[in-house]
N, C-alpha and C positions, 0 to 999 in steps of 0.2 A: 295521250290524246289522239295518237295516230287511226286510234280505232275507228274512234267518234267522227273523223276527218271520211274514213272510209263509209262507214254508214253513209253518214247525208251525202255523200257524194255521188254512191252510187245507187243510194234510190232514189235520185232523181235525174237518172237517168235518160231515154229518152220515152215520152212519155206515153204509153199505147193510142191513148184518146186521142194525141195529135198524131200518129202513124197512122189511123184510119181518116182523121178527118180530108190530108193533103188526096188522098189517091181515091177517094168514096166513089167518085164518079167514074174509075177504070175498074174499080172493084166490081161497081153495080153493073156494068158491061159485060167484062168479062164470065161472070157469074149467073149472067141474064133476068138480071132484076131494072135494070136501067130505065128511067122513069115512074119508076113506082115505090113514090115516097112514103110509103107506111113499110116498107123494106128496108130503104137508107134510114130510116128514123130510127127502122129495130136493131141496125147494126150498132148507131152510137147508143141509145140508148137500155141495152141488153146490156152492156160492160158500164153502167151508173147502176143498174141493178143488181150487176155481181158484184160493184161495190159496194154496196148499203150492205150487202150480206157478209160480203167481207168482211166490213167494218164492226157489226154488231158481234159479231163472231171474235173480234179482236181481243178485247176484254178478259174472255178465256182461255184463249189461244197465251197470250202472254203472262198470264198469271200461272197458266198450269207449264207449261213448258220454260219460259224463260224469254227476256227479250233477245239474247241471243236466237235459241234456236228458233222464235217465232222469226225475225230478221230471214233468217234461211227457208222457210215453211213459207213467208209471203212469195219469195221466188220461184219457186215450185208451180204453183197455178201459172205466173206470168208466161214462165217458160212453152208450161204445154199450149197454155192459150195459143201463144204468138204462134208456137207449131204448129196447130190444128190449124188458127188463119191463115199460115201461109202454105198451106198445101191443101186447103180447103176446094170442091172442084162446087159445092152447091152453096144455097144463103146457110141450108139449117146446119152443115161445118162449120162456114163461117161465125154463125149465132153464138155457137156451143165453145167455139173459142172465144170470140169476145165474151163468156160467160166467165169460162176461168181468168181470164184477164181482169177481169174488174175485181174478181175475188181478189186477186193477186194485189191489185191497186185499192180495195178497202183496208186489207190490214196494215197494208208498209204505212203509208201517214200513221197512226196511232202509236206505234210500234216506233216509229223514228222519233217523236216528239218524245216518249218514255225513255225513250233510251238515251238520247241528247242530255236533255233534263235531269235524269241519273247520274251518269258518270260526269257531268260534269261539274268543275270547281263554283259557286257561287258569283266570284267575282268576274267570271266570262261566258256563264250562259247563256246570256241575251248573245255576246257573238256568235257564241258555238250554234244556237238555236238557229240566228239567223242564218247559216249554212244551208238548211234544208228550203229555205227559199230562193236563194242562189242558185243552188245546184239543180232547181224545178225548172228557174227560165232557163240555165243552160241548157237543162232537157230540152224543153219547148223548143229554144231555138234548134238542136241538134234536130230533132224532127224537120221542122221546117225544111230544112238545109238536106236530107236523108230523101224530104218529098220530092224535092224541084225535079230528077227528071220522070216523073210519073207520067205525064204526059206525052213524053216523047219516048219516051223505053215500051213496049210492049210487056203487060207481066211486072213491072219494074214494083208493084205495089206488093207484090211475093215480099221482095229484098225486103222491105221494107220493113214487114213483119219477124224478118230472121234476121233484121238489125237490135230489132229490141229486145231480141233474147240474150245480146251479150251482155247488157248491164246487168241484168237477173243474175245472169250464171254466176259475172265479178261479183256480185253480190252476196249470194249464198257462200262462195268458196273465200273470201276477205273475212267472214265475219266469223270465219274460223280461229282467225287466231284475235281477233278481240275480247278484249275484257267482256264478263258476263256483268249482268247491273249488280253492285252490292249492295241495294234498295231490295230487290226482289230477292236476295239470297235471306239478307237479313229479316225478311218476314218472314222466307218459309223455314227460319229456325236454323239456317247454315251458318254460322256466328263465324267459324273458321274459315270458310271459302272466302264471307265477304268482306273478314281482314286483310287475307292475301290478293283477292281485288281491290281494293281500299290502294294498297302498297303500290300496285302495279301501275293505279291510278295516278295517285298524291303523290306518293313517297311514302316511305317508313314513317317519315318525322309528322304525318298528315295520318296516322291509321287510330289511332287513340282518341284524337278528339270528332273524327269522321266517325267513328263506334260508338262513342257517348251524345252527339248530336242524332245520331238511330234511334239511340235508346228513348231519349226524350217522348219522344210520339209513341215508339212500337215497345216499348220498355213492360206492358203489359202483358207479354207473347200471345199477343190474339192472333192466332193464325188460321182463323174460320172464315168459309168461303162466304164473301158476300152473295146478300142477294140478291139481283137485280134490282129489288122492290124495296129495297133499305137506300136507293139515288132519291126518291123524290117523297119521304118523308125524315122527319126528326131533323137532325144538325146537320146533315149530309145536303139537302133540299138547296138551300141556300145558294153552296157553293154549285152543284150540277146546273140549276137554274140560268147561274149569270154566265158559263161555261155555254150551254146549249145557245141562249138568247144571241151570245156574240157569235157564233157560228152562224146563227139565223139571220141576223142583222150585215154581216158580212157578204153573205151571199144575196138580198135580199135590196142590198144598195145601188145592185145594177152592172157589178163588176162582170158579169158573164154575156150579160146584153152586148153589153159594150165588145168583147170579144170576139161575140159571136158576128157584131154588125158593123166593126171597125172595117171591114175589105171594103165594102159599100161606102161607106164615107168616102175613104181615100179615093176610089175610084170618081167619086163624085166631084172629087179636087183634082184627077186628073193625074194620083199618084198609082202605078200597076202594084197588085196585089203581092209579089215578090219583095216589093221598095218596102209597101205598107208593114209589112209581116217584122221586116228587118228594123225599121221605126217603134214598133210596137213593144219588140222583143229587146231592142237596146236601152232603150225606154226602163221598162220591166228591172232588167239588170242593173240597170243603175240606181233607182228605188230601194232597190234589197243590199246594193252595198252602202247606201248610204245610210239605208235603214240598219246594215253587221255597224258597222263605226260607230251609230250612237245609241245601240240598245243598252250597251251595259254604262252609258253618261247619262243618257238624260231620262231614261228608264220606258218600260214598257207602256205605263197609263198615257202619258206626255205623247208619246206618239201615235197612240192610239185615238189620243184628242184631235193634233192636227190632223191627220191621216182622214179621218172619218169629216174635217170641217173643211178638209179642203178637197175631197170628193163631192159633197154639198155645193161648194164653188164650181166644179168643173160638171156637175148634173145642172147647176144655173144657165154655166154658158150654154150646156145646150138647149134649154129650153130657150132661149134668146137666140140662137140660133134657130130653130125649128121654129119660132113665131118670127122671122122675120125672111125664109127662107123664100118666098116666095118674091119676093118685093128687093129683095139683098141677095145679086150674088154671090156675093162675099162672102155672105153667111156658115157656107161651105165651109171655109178655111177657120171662120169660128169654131165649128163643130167640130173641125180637126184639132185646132189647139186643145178645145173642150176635151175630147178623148183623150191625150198625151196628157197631159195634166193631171188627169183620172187615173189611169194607170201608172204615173211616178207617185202620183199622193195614195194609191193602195197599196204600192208596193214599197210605201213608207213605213207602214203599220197594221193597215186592215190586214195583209196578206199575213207576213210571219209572225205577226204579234199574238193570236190567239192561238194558233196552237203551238206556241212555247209559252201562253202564260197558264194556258189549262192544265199541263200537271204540274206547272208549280204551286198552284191554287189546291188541287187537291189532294186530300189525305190520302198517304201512302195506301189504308189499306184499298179507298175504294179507286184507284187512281189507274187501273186500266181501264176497269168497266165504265167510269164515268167518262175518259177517252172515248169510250167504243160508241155510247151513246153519242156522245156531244157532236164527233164525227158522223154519224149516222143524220143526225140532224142537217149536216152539209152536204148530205150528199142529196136527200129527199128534195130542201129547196135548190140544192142546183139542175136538178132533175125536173123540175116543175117550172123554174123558171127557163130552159132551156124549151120546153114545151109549149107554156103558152106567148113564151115573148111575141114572136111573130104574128099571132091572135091576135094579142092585144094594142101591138103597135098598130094593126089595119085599125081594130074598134075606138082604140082610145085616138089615134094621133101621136107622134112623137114628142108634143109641148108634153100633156097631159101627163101622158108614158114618164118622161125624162123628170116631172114635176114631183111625182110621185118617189120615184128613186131619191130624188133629194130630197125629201120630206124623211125617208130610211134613213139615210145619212145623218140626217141632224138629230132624229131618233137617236142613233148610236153613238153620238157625241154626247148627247143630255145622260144616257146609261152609261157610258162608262164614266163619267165625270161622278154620277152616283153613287155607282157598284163598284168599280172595279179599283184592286186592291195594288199602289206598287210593291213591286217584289225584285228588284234592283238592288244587288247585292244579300241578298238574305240567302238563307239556308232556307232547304227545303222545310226542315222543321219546325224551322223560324214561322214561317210561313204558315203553317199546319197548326201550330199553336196558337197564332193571333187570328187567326180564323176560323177554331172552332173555338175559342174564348169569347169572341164578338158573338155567334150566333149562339151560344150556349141560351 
């Protein structure tokens, strides 16, 4: 399992998105773009668009190559990206790096969620899975922390960008010696490779019934390439559906608002944006470990219930806060609890839960490409609502705003109470069997 340790650890690294956001304003200076926001917009928003293409591209990338080597191949763009940013002298350098950066950062999520989900044992997925949420806020924070003296260093936002190339590099050169998926051997027909992965994995005494739980599902040697257009009709439909919906409803609930608009709060309480950041981020971290400790007890739907009912409660408090902001100044400190609350009950469930339960859910063979989509979907509404939030908080109000996010949330409490299937403790096969049995 040392492999799987090394993956999620080091792709989440520190994370590009927050290495430009800390320093944007010495970037936009130094580069001579500095007040002209349809410029800072295109810096972060150029590397969410080489994501989606990332992403969409992932599906193939890992089916044809391997999650190994696609694991090595996401770090490649990151690399040159972060180098082209950091020796960038104009914005259209700059652009063209955060372009391959986002590429970089589409495919690694899909790619790590397959490959977690692959090699690992049944009865510790949910912890194993939850690593890669862990290891994201340690990025985030390590960013943070990389940013601070941006302001006072001249130049110091260069560093910054040739800090985020180390993780990549450990990343590509680590995944060297890891086991390859023996999911993905085993479909494209290596029967022998993916016993001797099997071994390296389990053990010996684990490779016989690991080969006959493959067989189950892929026992037919169907080894033809999906087609895109075989996700959203026949038996397939079902599963992509409730995969894509929870991505969209995840994003959709407010979780990025609240990131984006957390510094303003705290400031408004009178806490400095440095304090804020380190509240937000230990916050985060503590969520995800408590959400590794009870993924594989109390399983993935469970949490994914509270998780989503009690982000509903903390978009309450703030609408109660923001209708009484005016009249209450207390209400402030409302708003704060509101946010913290928010971000330990997402980072209960909303956050690591879907993409470790999405390729448990789906069928081996279409189970990159429907990744590739489902994330693709993540990326579009976080893209969008990173767009129009600040629109619609001038048009709508912050009650109405906040009202609406909680009306999302309770949304995706009623859907997965519905839809969504536990998979706690089960074999992938397991899984793949009573799920295309049910939709048959």
């Amino acid at each position: 399992m040392n492999c799987c340790k090394k993956a999620r650890n080091l792709h989440g690294g520190v994370p590009s998105r927050m290495v430009v956001n800390e320093p944007l304003e010495s970037i936009s200076s130094d580069l001579g773009f500095n007040g002209n926001t349809l410029a800072e917009g295109l810096v972060v928003s150029t590397c969410l668009g080489g994501a989606f293409v990332g992403c969409l591209l992932s599906g193939w990338v890992t089916d044809g190559i391997g999650r190994r080597r696609a694991f090595q191949l996401c770090a490649l763009p990151m690399i040159v990206g972060a180098s082209m940013s950091a020796t960038a002298k104009t914005i259209q350098g700059m652009l063209l790096g955060r372009l391959f950066v986002g590429i970089g950062m589409g495919l690694g999520p899909p790619v790590a969620s397959l490959y977690v989900t692959e090699v690992s044992p049944s009865y510790v997925r949910g912890t194993y899975g939850s690593f890669i949420q862990i290891a994201t806020c340690l990025g985030l924070m390590g960013a943070l922390i990389v940013g601070i003296p941006v302001k006072d260093i001249k130049g110091w936002w260069r560093v910054c960008f040739w800090v985020s190339t180390i993780p990549a590099a450990l990343l590509a050169f680590a995944m060297t010696f890891c086991a390859e998926s023996p999911h993905w051997l085993f479909k494209k027909g290596k029967h022998a490779e993916a016993e001797a992965q099997f071994e390296k994995l389990l053990g010996a005494s684990h490779v016989d019934s690991a080969i006959l739980e493959l067989s189950k599902s892929d026992g037919d040697g169907n080894t033809e390439t999906v087609e895109f257009s075989e996700l959203f009709h026949g038996r397939y439909f079902r599963v992509v559906f409730i995969g894509s919906t929870l991505f969209a409803l995840q994003q959709l609930s407010g979780i990025n608002a609240v990131f984006y608009f957390f510094s303003t709060v705290f400031r408004s309480a009178g806490v400095p944006s440095n304090l804020a950041n380190v509240f937000v981020g230990v916050v985060n971290l503590s969520g995800s470990i408590i959400a590794m400790a009870l993924m594989d007890k109390v399983g993935r739907k469970l949490l994914l219930l509270f998780s989503f009912l009690g982000m509903a409660v903390s978009m309450g408090l703030q609408v109660a806060a923001a209708s009484t902001y005016a009249s209450n100044p207390g209400a402030v400190y409302l708003s704060v609890g509101g946010m913290l609350l928010f971000v330990l009950t997402f980072a209960l469930g909303a956050g690591p839960v879907p993409g470790l339960l999405l390729p448990e859910i789906f069928p081996s063979r279409i189970r990159a490409k429907a990744m590739a989509f489902c994330m693709s979907v993540h990326w579009v509404i976080n893209f969008f609502v990173g767009l129009l939030f600040l629109r619609l908080l001038e048009q709508l109000g912050a009650q109405l705003l906040y009202s609406i996010f909680c009306t999302f949330c309770l949304m995706a409490a009623a859907f997965v109470k519905r839809n969504v299937l536990e998979t706690k403790g089960k074999t992938l096969q397991e899984i793949e069997i009573a799920l295309l049995q049910e939709h048959r």
